[in-house]
C-alpha positions in Angstrom: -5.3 71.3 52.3 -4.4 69.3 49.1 -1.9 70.3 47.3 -4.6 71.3 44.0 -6.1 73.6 46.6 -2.5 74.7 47.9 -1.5 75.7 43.9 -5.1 77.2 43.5 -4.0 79.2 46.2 -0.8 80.6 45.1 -1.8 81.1 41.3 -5.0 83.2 43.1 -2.3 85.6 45.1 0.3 85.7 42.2 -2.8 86.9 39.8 -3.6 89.2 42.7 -0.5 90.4 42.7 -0.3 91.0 38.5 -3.6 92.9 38.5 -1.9 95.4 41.5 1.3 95.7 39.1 -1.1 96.1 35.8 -3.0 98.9 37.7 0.3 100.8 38.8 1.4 100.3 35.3 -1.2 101.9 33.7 -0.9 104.8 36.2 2.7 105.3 35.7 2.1 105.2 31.8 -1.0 107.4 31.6 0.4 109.8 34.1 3.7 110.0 32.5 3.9 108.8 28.9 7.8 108.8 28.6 7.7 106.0 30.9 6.0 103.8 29.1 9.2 102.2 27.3 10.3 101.6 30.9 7.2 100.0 32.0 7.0 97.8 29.0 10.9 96.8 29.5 9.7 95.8 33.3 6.9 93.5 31.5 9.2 92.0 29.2 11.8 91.2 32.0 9.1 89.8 34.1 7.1 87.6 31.3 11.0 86.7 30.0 12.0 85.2 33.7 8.8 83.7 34.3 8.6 81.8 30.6 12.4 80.6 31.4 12.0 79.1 35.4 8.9 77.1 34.0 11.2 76.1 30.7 14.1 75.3 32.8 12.0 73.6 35.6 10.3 71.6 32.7 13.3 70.3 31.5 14.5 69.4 34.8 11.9 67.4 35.2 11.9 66.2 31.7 8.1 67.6 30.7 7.2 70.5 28.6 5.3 72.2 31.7 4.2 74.7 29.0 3.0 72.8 26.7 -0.1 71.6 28.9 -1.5 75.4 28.4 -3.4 76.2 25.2 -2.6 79.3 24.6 -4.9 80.1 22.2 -7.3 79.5 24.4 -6.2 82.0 27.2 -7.5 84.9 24.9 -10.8 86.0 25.5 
């Protein structure tokens, strides 16, 4: 397996794993209104850590890793 395939692979389970935590966010949200500020804090913790280990693993190795995504092109 290449390692192209081998990343392929992991960013195919991580997004796997996002849409299960997306769907029992919406249940916990809908079902429960109150706890929608604590969902949304469980978001911003995740999205905040994962937006810092590819800053700080950019600058390790001296690249802006997230500067090779466009994000305006991620909305669709």
């Amino acid at each position: 397996m290449t390692e192209d395939q081998v990343l392929d692979n992991h960013i195919e389970q991580a997004l796997s794993h996002i849409e299960s935590a997306i769907n029992i966010s919406l249940k916990i949200g809908v079902e429960k209104p109150e706890n929608q500020k604590l969902v949304g804090n469980k978001w911003e913790k995740f999205l905040g850590q994962f937006f810092e280990y590819a800053r700080v693993k950019g600058k390790e190795q001296r690249v802006n890793m997230l500067g090779w995504i466009s994000f305006p092109r991620i909305r669709h």
